[in-house]
C-alpha positions as CSV (number, residue, x, y, z in Angstrom):
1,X,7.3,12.3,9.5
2,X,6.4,8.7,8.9
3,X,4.4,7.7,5.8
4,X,1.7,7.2,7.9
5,X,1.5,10.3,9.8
6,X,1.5,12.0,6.2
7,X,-1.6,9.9,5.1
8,X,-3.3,10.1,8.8
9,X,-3.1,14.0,8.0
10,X,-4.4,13.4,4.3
11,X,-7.3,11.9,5.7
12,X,-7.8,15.0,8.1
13,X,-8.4,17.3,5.4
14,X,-10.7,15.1,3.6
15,X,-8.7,13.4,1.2
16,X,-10.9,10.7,-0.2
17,X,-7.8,8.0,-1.5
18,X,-6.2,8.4,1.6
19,X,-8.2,6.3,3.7
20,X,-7.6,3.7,0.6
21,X,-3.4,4.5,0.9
22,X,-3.6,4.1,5.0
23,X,-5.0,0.2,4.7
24,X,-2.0,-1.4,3.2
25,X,0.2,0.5,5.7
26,X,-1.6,-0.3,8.6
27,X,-3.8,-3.8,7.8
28,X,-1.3,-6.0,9.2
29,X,-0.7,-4.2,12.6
30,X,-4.6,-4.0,13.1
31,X,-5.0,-7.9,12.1
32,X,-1.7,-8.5,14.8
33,X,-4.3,-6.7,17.7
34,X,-7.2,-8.6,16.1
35,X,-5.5,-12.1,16.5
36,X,-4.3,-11.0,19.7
37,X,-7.5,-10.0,20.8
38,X,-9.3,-13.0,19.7
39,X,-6.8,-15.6,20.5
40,X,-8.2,-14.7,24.1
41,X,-12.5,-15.2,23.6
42,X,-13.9,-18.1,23.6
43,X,-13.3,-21.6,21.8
44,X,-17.1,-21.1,20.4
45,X,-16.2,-17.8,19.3
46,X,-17.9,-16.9,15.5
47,X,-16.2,-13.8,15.0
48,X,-12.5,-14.2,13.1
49,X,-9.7,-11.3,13.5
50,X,-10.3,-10.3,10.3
51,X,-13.7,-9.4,10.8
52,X,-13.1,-7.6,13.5
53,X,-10.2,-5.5,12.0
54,X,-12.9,-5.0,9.0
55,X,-15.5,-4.2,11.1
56,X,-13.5,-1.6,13.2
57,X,-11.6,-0.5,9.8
58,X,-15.3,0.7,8.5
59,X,-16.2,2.1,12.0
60,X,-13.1,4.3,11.6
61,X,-13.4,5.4,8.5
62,X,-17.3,5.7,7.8
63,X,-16.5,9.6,9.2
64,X,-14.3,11.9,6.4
65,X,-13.8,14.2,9.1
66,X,-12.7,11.8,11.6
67,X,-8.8,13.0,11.9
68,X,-5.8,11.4,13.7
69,X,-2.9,13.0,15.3
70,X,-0.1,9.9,15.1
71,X,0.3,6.6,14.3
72,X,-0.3,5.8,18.5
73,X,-3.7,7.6,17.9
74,X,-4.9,5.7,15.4
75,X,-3.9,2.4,17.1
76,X,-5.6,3.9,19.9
77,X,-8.6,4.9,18.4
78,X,-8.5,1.4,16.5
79,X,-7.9,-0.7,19.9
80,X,-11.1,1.4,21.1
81,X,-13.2,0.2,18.3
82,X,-12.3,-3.1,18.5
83,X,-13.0,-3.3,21.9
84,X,-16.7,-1.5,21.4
85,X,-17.6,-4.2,18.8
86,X,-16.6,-6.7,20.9
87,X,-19.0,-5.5,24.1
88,X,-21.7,-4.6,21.8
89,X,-21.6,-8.3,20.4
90,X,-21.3,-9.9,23.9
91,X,-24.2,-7.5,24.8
92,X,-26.3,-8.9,21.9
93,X,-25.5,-12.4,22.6
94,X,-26.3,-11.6,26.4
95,X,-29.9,-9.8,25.6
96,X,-30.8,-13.3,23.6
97,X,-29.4,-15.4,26.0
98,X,-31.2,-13.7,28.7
99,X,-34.5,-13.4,27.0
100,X,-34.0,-10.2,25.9
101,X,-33.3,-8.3,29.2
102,X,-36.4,-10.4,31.0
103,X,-35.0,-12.5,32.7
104,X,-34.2,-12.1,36.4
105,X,-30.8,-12.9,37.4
106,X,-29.7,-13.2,41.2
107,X,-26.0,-11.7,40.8
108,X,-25.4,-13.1,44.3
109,X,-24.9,-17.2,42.5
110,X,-22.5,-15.4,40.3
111,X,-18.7,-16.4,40.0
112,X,-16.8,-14.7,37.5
113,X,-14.7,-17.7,37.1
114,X,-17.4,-19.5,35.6
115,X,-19.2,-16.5,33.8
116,X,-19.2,-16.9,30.1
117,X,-16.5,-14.8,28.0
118,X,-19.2,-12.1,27.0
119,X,-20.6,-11.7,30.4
120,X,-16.8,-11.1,31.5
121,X,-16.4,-8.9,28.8
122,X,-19.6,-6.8,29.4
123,X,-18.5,-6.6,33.3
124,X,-14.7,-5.2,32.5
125,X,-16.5,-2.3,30.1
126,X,-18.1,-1.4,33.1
127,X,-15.5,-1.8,35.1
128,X,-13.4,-0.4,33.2
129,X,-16.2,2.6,32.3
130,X,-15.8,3.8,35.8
131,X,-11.8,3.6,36.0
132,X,-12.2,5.9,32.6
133,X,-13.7,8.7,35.1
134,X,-10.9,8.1,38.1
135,X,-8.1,7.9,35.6
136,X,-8.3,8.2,31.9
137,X,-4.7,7.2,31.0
138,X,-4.9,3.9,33.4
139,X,-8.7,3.4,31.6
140,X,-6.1,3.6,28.1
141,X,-3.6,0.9,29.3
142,X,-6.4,-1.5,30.2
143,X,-8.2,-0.8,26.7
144,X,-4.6,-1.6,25.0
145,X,-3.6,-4.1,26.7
146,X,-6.8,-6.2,27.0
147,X,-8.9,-5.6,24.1
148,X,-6.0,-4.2,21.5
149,X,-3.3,-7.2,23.5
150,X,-0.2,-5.0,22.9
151,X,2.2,-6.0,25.6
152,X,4.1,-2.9,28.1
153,X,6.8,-1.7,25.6
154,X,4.2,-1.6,22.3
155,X,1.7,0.7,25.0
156,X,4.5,2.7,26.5
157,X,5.8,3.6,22.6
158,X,2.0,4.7,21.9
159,X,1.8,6.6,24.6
160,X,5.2,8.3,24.6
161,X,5.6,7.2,28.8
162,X,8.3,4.9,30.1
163,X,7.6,1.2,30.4
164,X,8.0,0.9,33.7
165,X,4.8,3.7,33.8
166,X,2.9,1.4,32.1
167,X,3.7,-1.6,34.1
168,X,3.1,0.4,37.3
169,X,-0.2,1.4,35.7
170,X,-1.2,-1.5,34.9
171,X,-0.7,-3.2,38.1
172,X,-3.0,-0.2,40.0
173,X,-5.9,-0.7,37.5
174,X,-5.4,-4.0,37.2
175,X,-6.2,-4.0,40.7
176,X,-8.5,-1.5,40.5
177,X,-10.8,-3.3,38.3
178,X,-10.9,-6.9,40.1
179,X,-12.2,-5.0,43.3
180,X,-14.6,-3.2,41.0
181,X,-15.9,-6.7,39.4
182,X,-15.9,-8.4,42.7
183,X,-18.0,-5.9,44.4
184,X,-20.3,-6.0,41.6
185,X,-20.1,-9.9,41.6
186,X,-20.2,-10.4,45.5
């Protein structure tokens, strides 16, 4: 077993320097997803890859009993906070933008092309909410590959499936999800 697979364990039963041993192991590989990530929002974008690996490092370990099975779990579990924090911003940003929910909005005048990155952002969790019930591995690729930017061969490691899997998989949600958005967009 890796080094990190023993501490992941560690922090399963509750052992309290654990979580303090798994940082140093893991910090750069959560900052590479970060800067991945962010290298893909917006030029007006406040938030800097190493808040959002902070932010998703406290979300991950505010829990003791929060317990991890691998290495590819944790990155999992890490891509999936990232990506929360991210739509919970973009839905912050949205409410103010929008007067707080207020405002009426004719979805009809939108394109997605010129949406703004949050709004995009906020429409793939949705999308990408109802994939989740259709197919939750495919739902896993997308969250990987979008919001944690690991390319095929890092996702098909992670998830102990071939690459060519993943590529497949991504093409169908990919898919899958444009049809979604541009139903919802007209």
């Amino acid at each position: 077993m890796s080094d990190i697979t023993l501490i992941l364990q560690a922090i399963g039963r509750g052992e309290k320097q654990a979580s303090e041993d798994l940082l140093p192991l893991v910090y750069e590989e959560l900052r590479r997803l970060a800067t991945s990530k962010m290298n893909r929002e917006s030029e007006g974008q406040t938030l800097q890859p190493t808040e959002l690996v902070h932010e998703a490092w406290l979300r991950l370990t505010k829990d003791n009993a929060q317990s991890w099975e691998s290495r590819a779990h944790f990155l999992g579990t890490a891509a999936e906070a990232m990506r929360r924090i991210l739509v919970e911003r973009a839905r912050r940003k949205q409410a103010v933008r929008h007067g707080g929910g207020l405002h009426r909005l004719d979805i009809e005048d939108l394109d997605l092309v010129e949406m703004p990155p949050d709004d995009k952002v906020l429409l793939i969790d949705e999308a990408l909410d109802l994939l989740r019930m259709e197919d939750a591995e495919k739902a896993r690729i997308v969250t990987l590959k979008f919001f944690g930017g690991l390319t095929n061969q890092e996702i098909a490691q992670l998830l102990n499936i071939g690459e060519r899997t993943v590529e497949r998989q991504w093409a169908f949600a990919k898919a899958w999800l444009i049809y979604s958005i541009q139903s919802k967009t007209g």
